[in-house]
C-alpha positions, -999 to +999 in steps of 0.1 A: -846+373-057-835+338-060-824+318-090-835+287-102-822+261-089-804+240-118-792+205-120-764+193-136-752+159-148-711+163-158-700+150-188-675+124-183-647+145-200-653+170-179-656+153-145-620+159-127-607+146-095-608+172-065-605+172-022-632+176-001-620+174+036-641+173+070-630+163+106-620+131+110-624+110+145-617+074+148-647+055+159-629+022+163-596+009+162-587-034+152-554-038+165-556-073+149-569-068+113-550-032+113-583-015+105-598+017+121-633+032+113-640+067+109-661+093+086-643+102+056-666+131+044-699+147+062-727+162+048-723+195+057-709+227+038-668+224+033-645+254+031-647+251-006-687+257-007-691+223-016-720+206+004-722+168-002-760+158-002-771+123+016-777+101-011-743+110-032-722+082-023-748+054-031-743+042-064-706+046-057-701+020-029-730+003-042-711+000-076-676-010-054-693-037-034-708-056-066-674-056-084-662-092-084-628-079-086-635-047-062-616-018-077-595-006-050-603+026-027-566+037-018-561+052+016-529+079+006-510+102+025-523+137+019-534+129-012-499+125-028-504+107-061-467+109-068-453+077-055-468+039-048-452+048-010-480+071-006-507+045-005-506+037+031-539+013+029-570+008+016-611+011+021-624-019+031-659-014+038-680+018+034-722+029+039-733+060+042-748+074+075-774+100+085-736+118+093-718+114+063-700+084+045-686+059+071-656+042+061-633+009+074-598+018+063-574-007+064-535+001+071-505-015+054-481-037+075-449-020+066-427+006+082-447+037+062-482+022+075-467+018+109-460+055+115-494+060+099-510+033+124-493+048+155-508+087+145-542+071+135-542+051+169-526+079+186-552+110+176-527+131+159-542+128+128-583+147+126-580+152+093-595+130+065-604+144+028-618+120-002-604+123-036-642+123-059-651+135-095-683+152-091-714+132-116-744+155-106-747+187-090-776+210-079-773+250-085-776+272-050-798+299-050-785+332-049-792+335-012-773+304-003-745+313-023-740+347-004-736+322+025-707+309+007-723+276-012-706+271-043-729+236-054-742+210-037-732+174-050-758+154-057-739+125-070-703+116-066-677+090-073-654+084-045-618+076-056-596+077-028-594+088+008-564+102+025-553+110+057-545+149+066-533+178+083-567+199+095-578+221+090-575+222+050-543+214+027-539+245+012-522+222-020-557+205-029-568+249-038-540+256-055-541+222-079-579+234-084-566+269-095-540+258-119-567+230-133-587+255-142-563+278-159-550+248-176-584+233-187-590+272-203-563+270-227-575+241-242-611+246-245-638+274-231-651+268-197-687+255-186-704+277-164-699+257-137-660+257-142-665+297-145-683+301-111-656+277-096-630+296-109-652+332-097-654+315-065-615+312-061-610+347-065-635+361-043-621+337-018-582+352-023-595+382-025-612+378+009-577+367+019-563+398+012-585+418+024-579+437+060-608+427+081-624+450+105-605+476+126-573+461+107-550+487+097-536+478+062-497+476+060-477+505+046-471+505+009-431+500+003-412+535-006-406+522-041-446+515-048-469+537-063-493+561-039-529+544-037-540+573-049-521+572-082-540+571-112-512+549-125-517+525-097-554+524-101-553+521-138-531+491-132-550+475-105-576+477-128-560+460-153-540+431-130-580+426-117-599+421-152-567+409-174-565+371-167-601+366-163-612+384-194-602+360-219-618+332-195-652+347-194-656+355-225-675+330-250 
C-alpha cells in the first residue's frame, strides 16, 4: 500500500545547509579565462536518497542572475568552510539541463587555484557536490522508499559547489548526524528531520551488517556470548536509548 505523497515547504529556520554529490566530468576547459564547465549535480537518486527534481534549481540561478550585485557561488575545496584558502573559485554562469544543473566555474589565479586547475584540467578530480538548503520537498511513496528514496527536492537553493574525492565524503554524513543530534536538544524534530535521522541508522546499520555468505567476525574473549541475555538486554537498550527521547513528541 502506498502513502500519500506529501509536499513540503521548509520553514526558513529550519532549512540547513547539506551535500549532495554526483559524478563530475569536465565538458570544457578555458585556459585563458581559467574557467572549466561541468555538471555540478544531476537529477538522479544520490547515495543519500535524495533525488533532485528538474525544475529545483530555477528560481535559484534565476534569483543569482538578476542580482545587480550577484551574490557569490563559491567553488571550495571539499566543502571546507574553515578557511577563506578554501574557496578556490567561483560559479560564473549556471542553467539547468535535461541532465542536471550545468555550471561555468571559474578558478583563482594563485598557487591554491593552480593545483586545483592542473587536477581539474588533468581528470583527477570526478567528483563535484553542491552545498543547498532544501525550500520544498515531495514525500516518496512507501514503495520508492524501500528503493532507498529518502525525498525528492522540489525546490532548492544552491550555495556553493565544491570540488571532491568520489565517490562520497564520508564528512558531509557525519556533519548531517551530529546536526541532527544537535538541532534535538534544542527543540523536537519535524517529521522530516526524524525520517532523516531513521534514514541514517538504517544506512549504518546496513553498514554493519554481514552481507550474504559473509561470516561475521569472532566476538573478542572479554565480550559477552550472543546468546547472553545480558548482551541482548543491552543491545536492546544501545538500539532504542538514543532515539527514544528523539521520537517521542
Amino acid at each position: 500500500m502506498t502513502t500519500t505523497m506529501q509536499r513540503e515547504r521548509i520553514p526558513k529556520a529550519q532549512r540547513e545547509t547539506k551535500h549532495i554529490i554526483c559524478p563530475f566530468e569536465v565538458k570544457t576547459i578555458d585556459d585563458a579565462a581559467r574557467t572549466f564547465t561541468g555538471l555540478a549535480a544531476a537529477f538522479s537518486q544520490d547515495f543519500g536518497g535524495d533525488v533532485i527534481l528538474p525544475g529545483a534549481f530555477r528560481r535559484t540561478i534565476a534569483d543569482w542572475k538578476r542580482s545587480k550585485t550577484r551574490r557569490i557561488i563559491y567553488l571550495i575545496d571539499s566543502h571546507d568552510y574553515g578557511t577563506v584558502r578554501s574557496v578556490v573559485g567561483k560559479m560564473v554562469d549556471a542553467d539547468e539541463t535535461a541532465d542536471g544543473l550545468l555550471t561555468v566555474q571559474e578558478v583563482i589565479d594563485s598557487p591554491d587555484g593552480e593545483e586545483i586547475w592542473r587536477r581539474v584540467k588533468g581528470g583527477f578530480i570526478n567528483g563535484m557536490s553542491i552545498g543547498y538548503a532544501a525550500i520544498e520537498t515531495r514525500n516518496p511513496t512507501d514503495e520508492q522508499r524501500q528503493q532507498g528514496i529518502f525525498r525528492f527536492l522540489k525546490e532548492v537553493r544552491l550555495d556553493e559547489n565544491s570540488l571532491v574525492i568520489w565517490p562520497m565524503n564520508p564528512d558531509a554524513r557525519v556533519d548531517q548526524i551530529k546536526s541532527l543530534l544537535a538541532t534535538a536538544v534544542d527543540r523536537p524534530l519535524t517529521e522530516d528531520e526524524l525520517a532523516e535521522l531513521k534514514a541514517l541508522q538504517e544506512q549504518i546499520a546496513a553498514l554493519l551488517t554481514p552481507a550474504p555468505g559473509e561470516t561475521p567476525q569472532p566476538a573478542p574473549v572479554k565480550e559477552l556470548a550472543l546468546e547472553d541475555p545480558r548482551r541482548i538486554a543491552l543491545d536492546e537498550r544501545i538500539r532504542t536509548l538514543n532515539f527514544r527521547r528523539l521520537t517521542s513528541r
